[in-house]
C-alpha positions in Angstrom: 13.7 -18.4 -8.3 10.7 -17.9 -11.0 7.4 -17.9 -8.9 6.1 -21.0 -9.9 9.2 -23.0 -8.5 8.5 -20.7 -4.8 4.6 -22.1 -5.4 5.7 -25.7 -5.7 8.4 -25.4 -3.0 6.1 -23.4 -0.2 3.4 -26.2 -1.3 6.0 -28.9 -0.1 7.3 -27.0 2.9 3.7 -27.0 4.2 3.2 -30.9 3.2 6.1 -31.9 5.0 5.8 -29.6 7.7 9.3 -27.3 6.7 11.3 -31.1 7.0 14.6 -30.2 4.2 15.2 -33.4 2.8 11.4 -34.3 2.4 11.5 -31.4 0.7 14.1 -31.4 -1.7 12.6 -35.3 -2.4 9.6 -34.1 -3.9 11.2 -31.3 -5.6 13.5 -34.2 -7.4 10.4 -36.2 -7.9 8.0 -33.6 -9.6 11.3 -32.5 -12.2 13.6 -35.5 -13.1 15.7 -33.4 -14.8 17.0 -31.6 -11.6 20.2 -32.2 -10.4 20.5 -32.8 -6.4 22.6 -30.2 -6.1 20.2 -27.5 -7.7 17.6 -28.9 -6.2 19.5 -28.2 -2.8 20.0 -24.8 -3.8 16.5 -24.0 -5.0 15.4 -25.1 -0.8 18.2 -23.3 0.6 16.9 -20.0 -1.6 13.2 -20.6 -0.1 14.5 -20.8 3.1 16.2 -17.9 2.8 13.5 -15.3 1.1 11.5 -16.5 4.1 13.7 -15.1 6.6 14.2 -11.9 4.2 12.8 -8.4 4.3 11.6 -7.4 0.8 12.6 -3.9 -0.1 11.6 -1.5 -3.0 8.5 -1.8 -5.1 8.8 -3.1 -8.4 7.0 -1.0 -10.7 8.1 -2.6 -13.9 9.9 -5.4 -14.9 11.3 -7.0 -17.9 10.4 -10.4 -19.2 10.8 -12.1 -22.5 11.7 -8.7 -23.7 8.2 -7.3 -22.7 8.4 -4.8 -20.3 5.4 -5.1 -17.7 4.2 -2.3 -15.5 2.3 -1.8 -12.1 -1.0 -1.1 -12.0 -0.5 3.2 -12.4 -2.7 4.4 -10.3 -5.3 2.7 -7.9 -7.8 5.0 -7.6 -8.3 4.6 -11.4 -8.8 0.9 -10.4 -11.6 -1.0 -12.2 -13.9 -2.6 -10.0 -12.8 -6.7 -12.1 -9.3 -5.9 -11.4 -10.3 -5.1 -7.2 -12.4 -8.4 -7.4 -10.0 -10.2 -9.1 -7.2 -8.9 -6.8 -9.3 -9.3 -3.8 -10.0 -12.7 -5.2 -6.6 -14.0 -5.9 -4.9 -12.7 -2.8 -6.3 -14.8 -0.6 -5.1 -18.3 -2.3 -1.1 -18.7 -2.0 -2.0 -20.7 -5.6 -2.9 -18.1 -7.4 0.0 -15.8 -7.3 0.6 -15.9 -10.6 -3.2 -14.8 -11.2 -2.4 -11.6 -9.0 0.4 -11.0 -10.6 -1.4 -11.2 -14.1 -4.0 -8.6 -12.7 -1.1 -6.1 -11.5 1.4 -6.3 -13.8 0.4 -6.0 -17.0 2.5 -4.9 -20.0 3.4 -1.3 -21.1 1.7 0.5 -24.3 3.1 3.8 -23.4 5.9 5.8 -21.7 7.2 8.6 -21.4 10.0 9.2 -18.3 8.5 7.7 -15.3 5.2 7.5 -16.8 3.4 4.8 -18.6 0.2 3.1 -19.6 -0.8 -0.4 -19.1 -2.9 -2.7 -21.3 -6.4 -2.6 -20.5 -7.8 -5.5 -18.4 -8.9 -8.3 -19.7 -9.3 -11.0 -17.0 -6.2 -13.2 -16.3 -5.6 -15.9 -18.8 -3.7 -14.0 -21.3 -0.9 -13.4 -18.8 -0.8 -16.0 -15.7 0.8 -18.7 -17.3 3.7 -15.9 -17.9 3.6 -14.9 -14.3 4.9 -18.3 -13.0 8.1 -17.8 -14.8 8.7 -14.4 -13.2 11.1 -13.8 -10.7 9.6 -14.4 -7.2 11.3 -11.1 -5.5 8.7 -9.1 -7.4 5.8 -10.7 -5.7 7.3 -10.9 -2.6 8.3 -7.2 -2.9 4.6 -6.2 -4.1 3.2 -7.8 -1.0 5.8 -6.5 0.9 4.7 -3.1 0.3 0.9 -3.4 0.8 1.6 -5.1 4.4 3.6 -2.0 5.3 1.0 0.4 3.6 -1.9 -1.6 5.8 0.3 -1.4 9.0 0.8 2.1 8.6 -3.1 2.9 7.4 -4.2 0.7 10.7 -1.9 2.8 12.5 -2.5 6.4 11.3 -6.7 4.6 12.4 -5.8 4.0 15.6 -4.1 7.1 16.3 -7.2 9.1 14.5 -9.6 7.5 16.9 -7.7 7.4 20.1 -7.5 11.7 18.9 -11.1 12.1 18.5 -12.2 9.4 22.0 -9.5 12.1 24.1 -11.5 15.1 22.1 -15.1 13.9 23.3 -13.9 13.0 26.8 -12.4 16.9 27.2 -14.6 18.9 29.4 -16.9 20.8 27.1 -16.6 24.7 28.5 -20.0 26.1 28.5 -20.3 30.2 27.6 -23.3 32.0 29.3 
């Protein structure tokens, strides 16, 4: 399922409040070349990457015979790309904007290595996004709600350590 097929899908799952055949209706009505039965089959895959776990990072990808890579290394970040990511994350409708930020396609490499092209908004590469495979997306966000979980997590334990370290008796030496 390319992601803009999961956009139009999860945009008439919340219209019609997750009802199937409501759904699969306006699927057939927004592409009258869809057969039924793939139309069927396209709901039944939402359905099912909604009860699904996604695994494994994508780093890079092929598409089109370009091969696209993760941003390399976030603390290199630019401060556009952390706007524009902070920016598109937030709208479900703009996955394919946040995907355009992230993945962006390989000028070098070298083993496990490579270079991205340098940012230059999204508009060269959204309207490829949408015809990406949805698992990359969902396995992109998959891994940066586990990274926050565990970063909230190793917070809470770091302050619950230091509020138990200024509540030990302080020993005074005469």
């Amino acid at each position: 399922m390319t992601i803009k097929e999961y956009m139009s899908i999860k945009n008439l799952y919340d219209l019609h409040e997750g009802d199937s055949k409501k759904i699969v209706n306006g699927l057939l009505e927004m592409n009258k070349d869809i057969k039924l039965k793939d139309a069927n089959k396209k709901v039944l895959k939402y359905f099912e990457e909604l009860n699904n776990t996604p695994k494994d990072l994508v780093q890079r990808f092929r598409h089109d015979g370009v091969e696209y890579g993760l941003i390399p290394d976030f603390e290199e970040m630019l401060t556009k790309e952390y706007l524009d990511i902070d920016k598109y994350e937030k709208d479900f409708n703009q996955i394919h904007r946040l995907m355009a930020v992230m993945y962006r396609p390989i000028t070098k490499s070298k083993g496990d290595k490579y270079v991205i092209e340098e940012y230059d908004g999204t508009s060269k590469y959204s309207d490829i996004m949408l015809e990406v495979d949805v698992s990359i997306y969902q396995k992109l966000i998959g891994f940066f709600l586990t990274l926050n979980q565990i970063l909230l997590k190793d917070i809470q334990t770091s302050i619950e350590r230091k509020i138990k370290q200024k509540k030990k008796p302080q020993v005074k030496k005469d």
